[in-house]
C-alpha positions in Angstrom: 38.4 -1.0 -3.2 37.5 -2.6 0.2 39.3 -1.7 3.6 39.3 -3.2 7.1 40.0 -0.6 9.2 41.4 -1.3 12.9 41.7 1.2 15.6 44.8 0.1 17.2 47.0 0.7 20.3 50.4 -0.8 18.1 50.4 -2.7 14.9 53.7 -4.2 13.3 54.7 -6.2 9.9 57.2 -8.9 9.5 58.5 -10.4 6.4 61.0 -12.6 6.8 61.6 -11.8 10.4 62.3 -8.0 9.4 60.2 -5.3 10.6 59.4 -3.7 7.7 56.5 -1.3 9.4 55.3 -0.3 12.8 53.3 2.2 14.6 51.8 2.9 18.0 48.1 4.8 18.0 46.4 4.8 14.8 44.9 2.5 12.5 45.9 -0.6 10.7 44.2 -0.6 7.0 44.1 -4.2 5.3 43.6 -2.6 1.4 41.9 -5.2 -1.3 42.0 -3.5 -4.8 39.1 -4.9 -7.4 39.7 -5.4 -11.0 37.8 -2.6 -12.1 38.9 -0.1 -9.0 40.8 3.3 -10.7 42.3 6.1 -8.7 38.6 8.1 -7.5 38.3 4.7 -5.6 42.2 5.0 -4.1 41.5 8.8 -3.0 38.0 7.9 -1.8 39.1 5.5 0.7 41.5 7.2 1.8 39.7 10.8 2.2 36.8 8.3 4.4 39.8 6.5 6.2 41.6 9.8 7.2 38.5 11.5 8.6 36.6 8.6 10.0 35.6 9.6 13.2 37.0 6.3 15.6 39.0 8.0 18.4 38.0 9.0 21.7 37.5 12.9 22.7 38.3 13.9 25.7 34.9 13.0 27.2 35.1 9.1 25.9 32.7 9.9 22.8 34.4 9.1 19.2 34.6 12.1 17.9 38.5 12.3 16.6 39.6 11.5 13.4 43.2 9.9 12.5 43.8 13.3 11.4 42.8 15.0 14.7 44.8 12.9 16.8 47.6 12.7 14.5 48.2 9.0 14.7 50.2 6.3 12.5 48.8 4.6 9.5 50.2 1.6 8.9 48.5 -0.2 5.3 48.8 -3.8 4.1 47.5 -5.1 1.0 45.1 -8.0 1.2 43.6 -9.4 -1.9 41.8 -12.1 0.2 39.1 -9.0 1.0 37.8 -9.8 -2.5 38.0 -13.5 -1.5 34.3 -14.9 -3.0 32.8 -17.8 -0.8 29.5 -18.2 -2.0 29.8 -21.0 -3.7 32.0 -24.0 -2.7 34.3 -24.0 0.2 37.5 -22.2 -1.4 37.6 -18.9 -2.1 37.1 -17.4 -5.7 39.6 -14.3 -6.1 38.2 -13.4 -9.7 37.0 -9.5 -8.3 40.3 -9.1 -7.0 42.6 -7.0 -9.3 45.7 -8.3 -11.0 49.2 -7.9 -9.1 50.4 -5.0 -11.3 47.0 -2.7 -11.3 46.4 -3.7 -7.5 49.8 -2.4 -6.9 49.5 0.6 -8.7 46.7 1.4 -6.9 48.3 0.3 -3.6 51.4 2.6 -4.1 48.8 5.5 -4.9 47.5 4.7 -1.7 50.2 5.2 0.4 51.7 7.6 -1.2 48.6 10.0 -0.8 48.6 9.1 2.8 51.5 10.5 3.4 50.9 13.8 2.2 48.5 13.7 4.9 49.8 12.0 7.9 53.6 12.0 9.3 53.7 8.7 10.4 52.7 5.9 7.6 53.8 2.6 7.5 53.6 -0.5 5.2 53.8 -4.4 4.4 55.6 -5.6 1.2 52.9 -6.2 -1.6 52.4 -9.8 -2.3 55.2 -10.6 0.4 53.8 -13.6 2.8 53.9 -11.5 5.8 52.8 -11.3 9.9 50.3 -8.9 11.2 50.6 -8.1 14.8 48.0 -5.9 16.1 46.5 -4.6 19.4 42.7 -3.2 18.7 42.0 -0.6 20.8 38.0 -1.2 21.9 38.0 -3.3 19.9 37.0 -1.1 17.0 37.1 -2.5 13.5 34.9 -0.7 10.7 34.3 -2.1 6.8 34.6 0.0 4.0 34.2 -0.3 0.0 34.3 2.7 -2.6 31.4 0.7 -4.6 29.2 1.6 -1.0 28.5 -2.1 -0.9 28.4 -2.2 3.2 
């Protein structure tokens, strides 16, 4: 399971042209799921999401966690994270998980987010949708339950 994780001022979704998730402070999560991810990978991600360490203290070091600072989470499901370009010039999507398992997985996601955090927010799986995001630093970290970066 691979994450982009974006420290953000305000992010919002739109499919459509409805809103269908916003938040102010927090992070915005783009969430690919691998074909062979499972559940440890879901609650991995999202225990190292939670507690990352991205926000400024009240001397300007990054020392707060989403959980400190109690911001929003809003998550959007990206396949395109397992997006292959090494060979050729389109993208090979054969790593990324089908629809139903990724969903699955998705769903497990946010629903164990909010068990932790008040405000969570979320795109429509496999809906065409728009992003609209302000980084705050900018501060965008990578991460991957397989450890891979």
């Amino acid at each position: 399971m691979r994450a982009v994780v974006q420290r953000v001022s305000r992010a919002k979704v739109t499919v459509d042209g409805n809103v269908t998730g916003e938040i102010g402070q927090g992070i915005l999560l783009l969430l690919g799921v691998a074909a062979e991810d499972n559940e440890d990978d879901a609650r991995y991600l999202l225990d190292k999401t939670l507690n990352l360490r991205i926000f400024e203290d009240s001397e300007g070091k990054m020392n707060l966690s989403l959980l400190d600072m109690k911001g929003g989470l809003l998550v959007v499901s990206q396949f395109t994270l397992y997006g292959d370009t090494r060979r050729g010039r389109r993208p090979s999507f054969i790593d990324a998980a089908p629809p139903e398992r990724a969903n699955e997985l998705y769903e497990l996601f946010v629903s164990e987010s909010r068990k932790h955090i008040n405000e969570v927010a979320t795109g429509v799986f496999q809906a065409m949708m728009d992003v609209e995001l302000v980084n705050d630093g900018p501060v965008t970290i990578l991460i991957d339950s397989e450890k891979q970066f």
